[in-house]
N, C-alpha and C positions, 0 to 999 in steps of 0.2 A: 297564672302564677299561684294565684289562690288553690285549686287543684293539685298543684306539685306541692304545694305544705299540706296538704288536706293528707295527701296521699303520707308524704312523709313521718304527719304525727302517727296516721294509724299503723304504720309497720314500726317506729318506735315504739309507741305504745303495746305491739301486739310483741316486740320481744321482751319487751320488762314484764310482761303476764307471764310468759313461758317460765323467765329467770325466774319470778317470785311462785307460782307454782310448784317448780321443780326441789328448791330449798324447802317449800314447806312439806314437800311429797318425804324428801329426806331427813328431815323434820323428824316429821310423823315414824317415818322405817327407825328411825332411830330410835326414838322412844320405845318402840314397840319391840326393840332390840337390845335386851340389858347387856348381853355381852361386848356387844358393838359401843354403847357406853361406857363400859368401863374401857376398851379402848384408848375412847376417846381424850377419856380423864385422863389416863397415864399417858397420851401423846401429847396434850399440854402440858402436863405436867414436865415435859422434857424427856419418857423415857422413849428410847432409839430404837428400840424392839418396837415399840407400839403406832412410832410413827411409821417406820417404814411399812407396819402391818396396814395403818390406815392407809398411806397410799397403796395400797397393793390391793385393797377395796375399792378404791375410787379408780385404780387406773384398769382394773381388769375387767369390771364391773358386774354382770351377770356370766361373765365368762370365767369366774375367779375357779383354781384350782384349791380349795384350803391347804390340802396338804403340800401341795407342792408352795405356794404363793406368800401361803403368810409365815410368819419370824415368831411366832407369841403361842404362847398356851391360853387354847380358849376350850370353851364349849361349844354348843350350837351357835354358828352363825352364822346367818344371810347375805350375799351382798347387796350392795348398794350400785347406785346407778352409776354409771360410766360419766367420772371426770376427770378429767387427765388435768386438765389446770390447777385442780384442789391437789391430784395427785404427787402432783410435782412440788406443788409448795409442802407437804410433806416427807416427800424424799430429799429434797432439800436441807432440812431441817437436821434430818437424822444422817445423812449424807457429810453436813457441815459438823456432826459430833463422831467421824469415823467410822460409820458404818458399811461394810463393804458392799454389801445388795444393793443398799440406796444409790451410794456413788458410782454402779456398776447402771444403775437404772437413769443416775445424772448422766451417763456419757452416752447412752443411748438418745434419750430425749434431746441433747444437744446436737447427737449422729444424724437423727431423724428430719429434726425440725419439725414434728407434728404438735407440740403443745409451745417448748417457746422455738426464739429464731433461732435455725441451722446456724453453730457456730463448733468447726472441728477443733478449734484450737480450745475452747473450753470443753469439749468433748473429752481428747488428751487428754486436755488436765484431770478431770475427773475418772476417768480410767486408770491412769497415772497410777492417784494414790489408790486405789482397791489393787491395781498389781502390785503395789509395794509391799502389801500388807499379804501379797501370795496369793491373789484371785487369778488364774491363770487365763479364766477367760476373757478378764479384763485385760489382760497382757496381749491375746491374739486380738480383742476389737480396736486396743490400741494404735498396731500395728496396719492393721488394716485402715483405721479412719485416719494415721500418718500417711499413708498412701493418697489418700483421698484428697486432703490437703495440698501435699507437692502437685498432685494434678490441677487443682484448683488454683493454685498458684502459678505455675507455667502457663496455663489456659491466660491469665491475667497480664503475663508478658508479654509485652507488643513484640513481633513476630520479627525478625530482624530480616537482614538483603538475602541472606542465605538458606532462610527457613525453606523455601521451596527444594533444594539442593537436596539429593540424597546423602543423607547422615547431615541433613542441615540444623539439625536443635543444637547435634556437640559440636557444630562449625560457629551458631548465634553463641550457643554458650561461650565461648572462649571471643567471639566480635564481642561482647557485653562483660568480658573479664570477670565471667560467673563462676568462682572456684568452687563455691557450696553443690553447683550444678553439675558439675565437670565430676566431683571425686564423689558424688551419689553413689553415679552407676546406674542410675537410673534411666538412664541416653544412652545405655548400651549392658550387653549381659556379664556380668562380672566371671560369669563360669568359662566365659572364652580365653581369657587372656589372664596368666599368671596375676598375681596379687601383690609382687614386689615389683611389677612393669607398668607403669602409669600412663593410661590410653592416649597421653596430651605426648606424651615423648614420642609415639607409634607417627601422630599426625603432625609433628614437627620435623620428622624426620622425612615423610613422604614427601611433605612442603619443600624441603630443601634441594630434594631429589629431583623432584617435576618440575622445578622451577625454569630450569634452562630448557626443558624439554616444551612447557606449554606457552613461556615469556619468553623466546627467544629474541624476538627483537630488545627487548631489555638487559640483554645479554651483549648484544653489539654495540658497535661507536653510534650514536654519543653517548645513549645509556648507559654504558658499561663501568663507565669514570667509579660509581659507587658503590661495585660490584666488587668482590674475592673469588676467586679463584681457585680450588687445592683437589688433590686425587688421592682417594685415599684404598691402599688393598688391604685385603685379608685373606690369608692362605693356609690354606686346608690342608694339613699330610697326609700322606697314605696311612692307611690303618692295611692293616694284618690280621686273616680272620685263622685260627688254628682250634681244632678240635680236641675232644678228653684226652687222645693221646699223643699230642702235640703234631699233629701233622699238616702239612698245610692247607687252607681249604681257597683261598683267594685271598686277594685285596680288594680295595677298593682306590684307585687311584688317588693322589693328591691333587687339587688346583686351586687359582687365586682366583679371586674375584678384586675386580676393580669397579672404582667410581670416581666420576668426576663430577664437583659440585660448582657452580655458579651461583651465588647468592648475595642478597644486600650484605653491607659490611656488619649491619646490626645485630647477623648471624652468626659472627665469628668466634663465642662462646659456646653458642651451639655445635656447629660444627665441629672445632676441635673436641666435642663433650662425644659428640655422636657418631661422626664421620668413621674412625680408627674402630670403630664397635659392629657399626653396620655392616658398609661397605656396599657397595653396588643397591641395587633394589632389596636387598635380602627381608628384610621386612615385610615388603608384600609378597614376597616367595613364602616365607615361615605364615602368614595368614594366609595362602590359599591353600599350603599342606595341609595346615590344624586346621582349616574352615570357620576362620573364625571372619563370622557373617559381617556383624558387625562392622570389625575392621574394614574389612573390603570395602563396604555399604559408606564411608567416611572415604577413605582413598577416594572411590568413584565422585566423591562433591567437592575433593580436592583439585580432580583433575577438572570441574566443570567450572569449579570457582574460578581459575588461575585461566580459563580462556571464555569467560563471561566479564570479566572485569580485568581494566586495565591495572599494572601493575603500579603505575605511580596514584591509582583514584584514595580519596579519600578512607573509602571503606577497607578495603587493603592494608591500607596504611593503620589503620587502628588494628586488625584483624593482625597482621606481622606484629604488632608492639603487644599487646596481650597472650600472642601466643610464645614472643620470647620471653615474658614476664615468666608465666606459668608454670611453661618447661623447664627454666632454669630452676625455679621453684623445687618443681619434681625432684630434678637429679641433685638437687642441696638435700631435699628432706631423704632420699633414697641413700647417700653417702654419708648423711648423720645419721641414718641406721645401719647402715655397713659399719661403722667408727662401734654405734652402741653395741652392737652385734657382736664384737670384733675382740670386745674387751670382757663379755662374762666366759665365764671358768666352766660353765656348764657344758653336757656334750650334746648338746644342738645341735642340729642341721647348719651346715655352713646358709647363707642367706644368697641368694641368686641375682647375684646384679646382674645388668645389662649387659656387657662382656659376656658373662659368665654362662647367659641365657641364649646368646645369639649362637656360643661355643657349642652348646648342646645341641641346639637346631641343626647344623653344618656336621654332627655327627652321631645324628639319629640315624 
């Protein structure tokens, strides 16, 4: 025991040498440094040019660029040793009176975690204001350490029944009635799928669809008691193709498309919302036209979800009651934009609802 304190005082002891050598080493460079003095004075004294300069001496250290690095009109001058902790409490400083280098230098150091603790959300912040103030690069690290964050954050989500599933994140996100999660985009490519079509109506819809296909026994007596029933078509006329001088060049036949839905009674909003729009599978027909991956990649964990679990188990049961929360959601916030839409006088693009969308699909 006595050796383990023996041992202990001297590596105490041998770091307070170092500490107290090293201050006196910058000490001494100091003095022997008028420029770097006067600095000094004007970074206590409060001015924000001279702090950020001092940090920009201690954080670059023998690596400093003058011209590029420091904020100040000087003369000759040297740097000092590399300290990123002295660094920091002076971009801090000058950082806290508005300066945009500084607080472009706080968001790194917080990006980093090399001098204090990794924290992205004060990172943000301090990027934040240097872009407010028009730092543009503070605007892209921004964005990027926002990135970093939501990753950091989903990694901290406990992993729900479905997370295995393919397209199982935006299956948990909507089991855990994660709407912040859901309308990212981030759990799937926003460049696939229109912008006025909200990806939860695509998997509410398939839901509906597969339902009697994958739970067919719940579909039967005796399950059946709290089931609905309805068919719904949608038909396509012949189009007429004629050329510059009107002449005829073909058609393209007309046909309907039918579907029968079987679903809890809980759906019955749904349905009437969605059923008369779709019709048959047409949805997963329109994403394997466009190729939209994504889509597919969710259908495919719809179809494993609905015959890995039973339809009455608990996890189901939450997973249906959040997913008609949601949906319904959608298609309220989509038709209070059609309403806003509907009433300026401007000559805008009419706005693509869901009708309107599947309309165009059926006669591409």
């Amino acid at each position: 025991m006595t050796n383990i304190m023996s041992m202990f005082n001297v590596r105490v002891g041998y770091f307070f040498m170092c500490f107290f050598v090293f201050s006196v080493f910058n000490y001494a460079w100091a003095n022997d440094n008028p420029e770097l003095n006067k600095i000094i004075q004007s970074a206590e004294n409060g001015d924000l040019r001279a702090q950020y300069t001092l940090g920009s001496l201690y954080y670059y250290g023998e690596e400093i660029d003058i011209k590029r690095d420091i904020d100040y009109k000087c003369g000759q001058l040297r740097p000092l040793q590399r300290d990123r902790w002295e660094a920091a409490k002076w971009f801090q400083k000058a950082a806290e009176q508005g300066h945009i280098y500084s607080q472009y230098r706080m968001g790194e150091i917080y990006e980093s975690g090399i001098v204090r603790e990794k924290n992205y959300e004060k990172s943000i912040e301090w990027f934040q204001k240097a872009a407010s103030q028009g730092h543009e690069p503070s605007r892209q690290r921004m964005e990027r350490v926002m990135d970093l964050e939501k990753q950091r954050k989903r990694a901290l989500i406990k992993k729900g029944p479905f997370y295995s599933l393919p397209g199982g994140e935006f299956l948990d996100a909507i089991y855990r009635n994660d709407k912040e999660e859901i309308e990212d985009g981030s759990l799937y490519s926003w460049d696939e799928i229109p912008p006025s079509v909200s990806m939860v109506i695509f998997v509410a819809n398939k839901y509906m669809y597969a339902y009697q296909f994958n739970w067919n026994k719940c579909c039967t007596p005796p399950k059946n008691s709290d089931k609905i029933s309805k068919t719904f078509s949608v038909t396509i006329q012949e189009k007429k193709y004629e050329n510059l001088y009107g002449m005829d060049m073909g058609s393209v036949p007309g046909w309907t498309s039918s579907a029968h839905y079987i679903v809890p009674k809980e759906f019955s909003f749904l349905l009437d919302k969605l059923g008369h729009n779709m019709g048959s599978d047409v949805m997963e027909l329109a994403a394997r036209r466009f190729k939209w991956g994504s889509v597919l990649e969710v259908f495919k964990g719809i179809d494993q979800l609905q015959k890995d679990y039973d339809c009455d188990s608990i996890e189901i049961k939450q997973f249906e009651k959040n997913l008609i929360s949601l949906t319904t959601g959608s298609i309220n916030e989509a038709e209070k934009n059609r309403q806003a839409n509907k009433q300026r006088k401007n000559n805008t693009k009419a706005p693509v609802t869901i009708k309107g969308f599947f309309d165009k699909i059926m006669n591409y």
